[in-house]
C-alpha positions as CSV (number, residue, x, y, z in Angstrom):
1,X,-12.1,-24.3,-4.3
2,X,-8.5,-24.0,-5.0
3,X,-6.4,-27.2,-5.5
4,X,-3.7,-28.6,-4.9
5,X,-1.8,-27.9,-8.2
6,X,-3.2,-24.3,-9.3
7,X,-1.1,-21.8,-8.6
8,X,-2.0,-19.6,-5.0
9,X,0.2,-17.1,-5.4
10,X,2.2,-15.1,-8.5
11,X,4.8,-13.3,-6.6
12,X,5.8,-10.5,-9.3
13,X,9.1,-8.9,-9.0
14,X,10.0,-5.5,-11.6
15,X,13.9,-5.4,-11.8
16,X,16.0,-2.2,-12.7
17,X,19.5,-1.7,-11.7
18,X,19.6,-3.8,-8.4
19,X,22.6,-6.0,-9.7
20,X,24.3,-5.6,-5.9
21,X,20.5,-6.8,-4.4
22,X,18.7,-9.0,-6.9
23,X,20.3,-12.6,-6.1
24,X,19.0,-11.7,-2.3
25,X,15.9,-10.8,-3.2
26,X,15.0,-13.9,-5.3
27,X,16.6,-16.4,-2.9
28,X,14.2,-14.9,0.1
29,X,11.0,-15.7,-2.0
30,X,12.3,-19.2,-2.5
31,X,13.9,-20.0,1.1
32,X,12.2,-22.7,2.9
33,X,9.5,-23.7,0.6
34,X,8.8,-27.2,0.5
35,X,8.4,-29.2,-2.9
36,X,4.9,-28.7,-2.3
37,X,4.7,-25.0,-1.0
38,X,6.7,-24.0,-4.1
39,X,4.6,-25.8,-6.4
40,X,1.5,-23.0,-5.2
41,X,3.9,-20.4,-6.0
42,X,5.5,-19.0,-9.3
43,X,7.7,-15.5,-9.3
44,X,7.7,-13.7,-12.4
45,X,11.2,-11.3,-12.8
46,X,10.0,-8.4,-14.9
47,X,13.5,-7.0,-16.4
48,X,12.4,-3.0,-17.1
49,X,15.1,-2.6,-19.6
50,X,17.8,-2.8,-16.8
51,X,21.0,-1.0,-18.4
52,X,23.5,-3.3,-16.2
53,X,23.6,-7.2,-15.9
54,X,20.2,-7.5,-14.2
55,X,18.7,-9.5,-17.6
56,X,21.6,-11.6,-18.0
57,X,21.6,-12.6,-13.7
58,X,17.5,-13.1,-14.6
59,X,18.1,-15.4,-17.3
60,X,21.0,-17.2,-15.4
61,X,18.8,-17.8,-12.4
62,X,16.0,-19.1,-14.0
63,X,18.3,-21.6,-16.1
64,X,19.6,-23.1,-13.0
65,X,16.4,-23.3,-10.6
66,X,13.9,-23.6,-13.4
67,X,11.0,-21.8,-11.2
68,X,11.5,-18.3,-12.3
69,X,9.7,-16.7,-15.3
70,X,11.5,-14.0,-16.9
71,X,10.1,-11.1,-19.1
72,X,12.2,-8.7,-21.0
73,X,11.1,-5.4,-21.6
74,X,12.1,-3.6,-24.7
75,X,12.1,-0.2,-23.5
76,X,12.5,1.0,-20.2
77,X,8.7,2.1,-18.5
78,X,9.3,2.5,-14.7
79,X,8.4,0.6,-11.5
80,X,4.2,1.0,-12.2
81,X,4.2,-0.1,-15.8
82,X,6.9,-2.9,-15.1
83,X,4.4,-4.2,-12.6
84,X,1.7,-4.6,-14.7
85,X,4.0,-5.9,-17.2
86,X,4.0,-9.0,-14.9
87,X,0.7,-8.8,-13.8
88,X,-0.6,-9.6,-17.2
89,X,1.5,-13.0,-17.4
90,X,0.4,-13.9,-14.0
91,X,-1.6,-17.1,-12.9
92,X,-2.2,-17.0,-9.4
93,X,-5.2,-16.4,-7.4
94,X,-3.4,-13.7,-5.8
95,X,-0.4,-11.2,-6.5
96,X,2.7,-10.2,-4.2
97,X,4.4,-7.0,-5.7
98,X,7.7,-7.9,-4.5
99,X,10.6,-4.5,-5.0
100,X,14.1,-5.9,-6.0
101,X,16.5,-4.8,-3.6
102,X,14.2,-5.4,-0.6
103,X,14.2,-9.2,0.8
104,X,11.4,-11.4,2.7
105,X,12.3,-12.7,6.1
106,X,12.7,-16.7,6.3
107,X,9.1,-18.7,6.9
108,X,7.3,-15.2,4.8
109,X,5.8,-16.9,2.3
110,X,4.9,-20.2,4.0
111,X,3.1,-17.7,6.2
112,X,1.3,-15.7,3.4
113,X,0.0,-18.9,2.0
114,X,-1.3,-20.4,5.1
115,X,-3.3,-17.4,5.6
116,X,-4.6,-16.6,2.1
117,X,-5.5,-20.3,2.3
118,X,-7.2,-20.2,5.5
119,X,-9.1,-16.3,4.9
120,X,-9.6,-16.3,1.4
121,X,-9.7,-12.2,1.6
122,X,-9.5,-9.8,-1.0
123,X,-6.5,-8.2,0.7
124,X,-3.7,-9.9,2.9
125,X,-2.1,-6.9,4.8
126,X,1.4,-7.6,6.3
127,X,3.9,-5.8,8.4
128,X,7.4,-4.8,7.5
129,X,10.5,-3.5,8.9
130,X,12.7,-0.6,7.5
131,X,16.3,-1.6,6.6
132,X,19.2,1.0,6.4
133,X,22.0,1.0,4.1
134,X,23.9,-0.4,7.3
135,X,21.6,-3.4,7.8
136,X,19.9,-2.2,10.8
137,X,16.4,-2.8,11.5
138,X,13.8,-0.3,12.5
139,X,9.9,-0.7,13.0
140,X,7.3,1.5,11.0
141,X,5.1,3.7,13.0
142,X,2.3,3.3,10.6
143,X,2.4,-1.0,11.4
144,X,0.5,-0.2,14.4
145,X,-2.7,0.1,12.2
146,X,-2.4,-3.4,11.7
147,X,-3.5,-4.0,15.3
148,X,-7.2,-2.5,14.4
149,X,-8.8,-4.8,11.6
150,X,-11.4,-1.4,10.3
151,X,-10.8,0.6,7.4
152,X,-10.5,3.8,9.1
153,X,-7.2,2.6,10.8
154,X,-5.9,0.3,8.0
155,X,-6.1,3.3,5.5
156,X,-3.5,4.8,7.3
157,X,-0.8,1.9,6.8
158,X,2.0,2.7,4.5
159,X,1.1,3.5,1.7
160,X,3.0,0.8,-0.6
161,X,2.2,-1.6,-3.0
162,X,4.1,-4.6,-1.3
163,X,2.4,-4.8,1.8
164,X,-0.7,-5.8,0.7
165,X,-1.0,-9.1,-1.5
166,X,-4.2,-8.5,-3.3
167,X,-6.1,-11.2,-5.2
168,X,-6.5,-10.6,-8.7
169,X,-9.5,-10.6,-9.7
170,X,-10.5,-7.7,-7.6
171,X,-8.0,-5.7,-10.1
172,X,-10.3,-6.5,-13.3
173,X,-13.4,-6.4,-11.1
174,X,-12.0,-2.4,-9.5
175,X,-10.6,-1.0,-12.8
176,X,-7.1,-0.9,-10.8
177,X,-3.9,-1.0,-12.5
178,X,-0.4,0.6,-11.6
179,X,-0.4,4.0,-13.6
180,X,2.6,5.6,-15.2
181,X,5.1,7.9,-13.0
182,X,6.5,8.7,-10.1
183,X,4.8,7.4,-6.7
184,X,2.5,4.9,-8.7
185,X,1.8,3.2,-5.2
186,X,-0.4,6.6,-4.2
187,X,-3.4,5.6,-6.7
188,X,-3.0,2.1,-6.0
189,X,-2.6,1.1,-2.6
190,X,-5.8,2.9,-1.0
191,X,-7.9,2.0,-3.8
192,X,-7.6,-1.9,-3.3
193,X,-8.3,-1.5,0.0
194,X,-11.5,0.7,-0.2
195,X,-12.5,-1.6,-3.3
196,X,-12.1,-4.9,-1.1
197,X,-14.8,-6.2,0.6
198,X,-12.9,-8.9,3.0
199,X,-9.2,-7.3,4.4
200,X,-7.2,-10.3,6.2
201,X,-4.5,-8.9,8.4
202,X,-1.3,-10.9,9.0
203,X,0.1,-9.3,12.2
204,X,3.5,-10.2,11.2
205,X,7.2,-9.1,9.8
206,X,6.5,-10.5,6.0
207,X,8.8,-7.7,4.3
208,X,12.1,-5.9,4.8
209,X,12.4,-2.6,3.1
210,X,15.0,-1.3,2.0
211,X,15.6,2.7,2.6
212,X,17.9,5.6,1.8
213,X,19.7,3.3,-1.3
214,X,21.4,5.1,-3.4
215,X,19.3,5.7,-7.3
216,X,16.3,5.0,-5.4
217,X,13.6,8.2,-5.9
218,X,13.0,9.0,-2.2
219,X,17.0,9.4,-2.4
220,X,17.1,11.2,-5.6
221,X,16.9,15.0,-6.0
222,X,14.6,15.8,-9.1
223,X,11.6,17.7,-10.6
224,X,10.1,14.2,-11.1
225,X,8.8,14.4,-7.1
226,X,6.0,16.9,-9.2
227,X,4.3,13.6,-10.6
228,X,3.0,12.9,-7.1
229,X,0.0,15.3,-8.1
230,X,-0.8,13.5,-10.6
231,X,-0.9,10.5,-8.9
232,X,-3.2,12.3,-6.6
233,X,-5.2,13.5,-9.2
234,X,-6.0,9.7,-10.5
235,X,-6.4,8.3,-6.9
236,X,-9.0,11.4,-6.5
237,X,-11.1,11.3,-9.7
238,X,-11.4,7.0,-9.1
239,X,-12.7,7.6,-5.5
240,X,-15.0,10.3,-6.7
241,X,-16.7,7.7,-9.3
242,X,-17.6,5.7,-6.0
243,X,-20.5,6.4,-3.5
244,X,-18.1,6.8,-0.3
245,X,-19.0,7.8,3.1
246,X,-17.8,11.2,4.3
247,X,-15.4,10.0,6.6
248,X,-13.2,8.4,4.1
249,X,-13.0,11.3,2.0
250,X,-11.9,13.3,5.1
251,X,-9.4,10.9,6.3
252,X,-8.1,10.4,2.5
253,X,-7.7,14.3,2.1
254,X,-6.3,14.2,5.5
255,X,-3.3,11.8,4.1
256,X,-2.9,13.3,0.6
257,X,-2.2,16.7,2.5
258,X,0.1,14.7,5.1
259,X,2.3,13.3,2.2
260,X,2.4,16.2,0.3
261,X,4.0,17.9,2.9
262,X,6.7,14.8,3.9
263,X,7.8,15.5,0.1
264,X,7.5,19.1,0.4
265,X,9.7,19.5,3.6
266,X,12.4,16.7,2.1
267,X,15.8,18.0,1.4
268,X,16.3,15.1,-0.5
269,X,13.8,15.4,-3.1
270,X,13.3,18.9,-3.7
271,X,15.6,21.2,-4.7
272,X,15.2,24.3,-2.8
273,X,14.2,26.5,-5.5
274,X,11.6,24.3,-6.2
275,X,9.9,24.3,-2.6
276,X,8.2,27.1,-3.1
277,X,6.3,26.2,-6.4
278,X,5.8,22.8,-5.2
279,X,4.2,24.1,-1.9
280,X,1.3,26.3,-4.0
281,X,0.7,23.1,-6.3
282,X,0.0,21.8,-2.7
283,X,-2.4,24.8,-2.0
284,X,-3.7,24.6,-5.2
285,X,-4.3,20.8,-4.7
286,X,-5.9,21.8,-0.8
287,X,-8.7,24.1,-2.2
288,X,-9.1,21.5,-5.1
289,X,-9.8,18.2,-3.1
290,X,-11.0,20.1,0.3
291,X,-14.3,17.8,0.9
292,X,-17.4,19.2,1.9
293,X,-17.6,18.9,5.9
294,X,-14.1,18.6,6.0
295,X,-13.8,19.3,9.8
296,X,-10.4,20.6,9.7
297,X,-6.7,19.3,11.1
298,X,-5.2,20.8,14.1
299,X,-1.8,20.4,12.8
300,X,0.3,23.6,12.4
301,X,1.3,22.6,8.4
302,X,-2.3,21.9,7.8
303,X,-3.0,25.3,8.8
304,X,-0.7,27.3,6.9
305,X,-1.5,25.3,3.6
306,X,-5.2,26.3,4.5
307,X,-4.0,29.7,5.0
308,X,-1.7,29.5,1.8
309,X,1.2,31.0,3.5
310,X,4.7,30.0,1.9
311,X,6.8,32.4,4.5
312,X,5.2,31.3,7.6
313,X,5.7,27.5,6.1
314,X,9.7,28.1,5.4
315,X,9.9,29.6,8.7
316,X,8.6,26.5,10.1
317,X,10.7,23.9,8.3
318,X,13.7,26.6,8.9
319,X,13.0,26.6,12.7
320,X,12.5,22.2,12.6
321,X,16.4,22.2,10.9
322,X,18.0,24.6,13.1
323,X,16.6,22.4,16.7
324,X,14.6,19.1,15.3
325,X,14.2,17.6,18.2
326,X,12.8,20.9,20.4
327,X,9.3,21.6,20.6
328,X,7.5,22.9,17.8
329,X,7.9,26.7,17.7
330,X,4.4,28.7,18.8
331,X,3.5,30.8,15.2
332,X,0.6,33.3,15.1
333,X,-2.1,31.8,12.9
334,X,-5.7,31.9,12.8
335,X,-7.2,28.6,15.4
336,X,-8.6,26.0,13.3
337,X,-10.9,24.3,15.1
338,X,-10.4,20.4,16.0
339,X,-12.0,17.6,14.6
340,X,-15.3,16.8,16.0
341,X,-15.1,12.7,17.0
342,X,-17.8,11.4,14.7
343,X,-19.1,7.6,14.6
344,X,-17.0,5.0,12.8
345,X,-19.1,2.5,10.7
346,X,-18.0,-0.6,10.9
347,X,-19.2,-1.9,7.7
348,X,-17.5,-0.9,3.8
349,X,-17.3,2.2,3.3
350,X,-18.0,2.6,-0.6
């Protein structure tokens, strides 16, 4: 039973130069917690060797409000390690992963607890809103999973560490921490999920993320966007080691192969004269991971992955640039046939 005075939620926050964000960020986890509310609470400000003013602003906030825990990092190890740099000083039942330059909306929190109090789940799943650099708000066409409480259609939520609040023993009890790398969320996010035995959904906006800001990798041109394989390759080889129906290997491949190709097709990620090498890695990754009874995807960039076909590939994107918003162009490929609708289970998967 949890009392009154143990700690319900560790809210952990990894900080690396967000000097123009971080002040927001902390004041939404605080903002409209009462005396008692906050006492279930603690945030724990990771600083990952932060280059600007980011420790000093950390130390200066927790002087003055006296509820922040602050942990200085020697040496700088990116956004997974930096997370399970505050994991490990972490006391709550359950941990928030809370990204520095995004913000909760007013009443979040108060609305995480109540429902963590009232579900004790494994996973709290919350919805989100995208934020542009010009403050406007736009919805996330994966949150409509959230409106179907099974796995099959919760897998396909965003694929993020900070819209799910996980409890923490399921961590030690799954093997799961964040690993090093680029994309660290990809052998994290699914895994908690398929590991968990009781998913709670809270079918409301608990978290603003923030997009297209400037430093931030899905905004930054580099050969670093090659660690998603890796990534891959970890989130593969930990769902292998688990005895998972047929239908969640399928509808994982199904979204490694999707993702692959967002990064693949992104102009600001890849540098051109990388596509090409990071599109047979994707091939390469295909034929790897391809699970037996995979029924196939009707989707035309499924198809010329299958078919390994780089030209017919930077045709398509080339045709997408010159008119995105007309129909997609009709290319000669060999029919794949479509999916076969197959029972659902209701029950865990693994």
């Amino acid at each position: 039973m949890i009392g009154v005075d143990t700690v319900l939620l560790s809210v952990v926050v990894p900080v690396y130069r967000v000097e123009g964000y971080l002040y927001q960020c902390l004041e939404s986890i605080r903002a409209g917690l009462s005396p008692q509310e906050a006492a279930s609470v603690e945030v724990i400000a990771v600083d990952d060797a932060s280059p600007d003013g980011c420790g000093g602003m950390l130390d200066a906030y927790a002087a003055r409000h006296g509820d922040l825990r602050v942990v200085h990092l020697s040496q700088n190890v990116g956004l997974g390690l930096a997370r399970n740099a505050g994991l490990a000083e972490a006391r709550g039942t359950y941990v928030w992963f809370v990204d520095s330059d995004d913000r909760l909306p007013a009443g979040s929190v108060r609305a995480v607890l109540d429902r963590l109090r009232s579900e004790r789940p494994d996973v709290l799943l919350i919805d989100h809103l995208r934020v542009h650099e010009d403050g406007r708000l736009e919805p996330d066409a994966s949150s409509g999973a959230l409106r179907d409480p099974r796995l099959i259609s919760l897998i396909k939520l965003q694929h993020t560490a900070w819209n799910r609040i996980v409890r923490r023993g399921l961590l030690d009890e799954a093997g799961l921490r964040f690993l090093p790398g680029w994309y660290e969320d990809v052998s994290f996010s699914n895994a908690v999920l398929i590991a968990a035995e009781r998913i709670a959904v809270l079918d409301r906006v608990c978290y603003h993320y923030r997009i297209g800001r400037l430093g931030a990798i899905t905004a930054t041109r580099s050969e670093r966007h090659f660690e998603v394989f890796d990534q891959y390759d970890r989130m593969m080889s930990w769902v292998s080691a688990r005895p998972c129906e047929p239908w969640l290997r399928h509808r994982l491949f199904t979204l490694m192969v999707d993702h692959l190709l967002v990064v693949a097709g992104n102009d600001g990620r890849l540098h051109p004269g990388q596509r090409r090498a990071f599109f047979r890695r994707l091939v390469a990754y295909y034929r790897r991971y391809l699970p037996e009874g995979y029924p196939g995807h009707p989707g035309l960039k499924h198809r010329l992955v299958r078919l390994g076909s780089y030209p017919l590939y930077a045709a398509l994107r080339q045709a997408y640039r010159i008119g995105k918003r007309e129909p997609e162009p009709s290319l000669v490929v060999s029919p794949a046939p479509a999916p076969a609708p197959a029972p659902v289970p209701q029950g865990a998967p693994c």
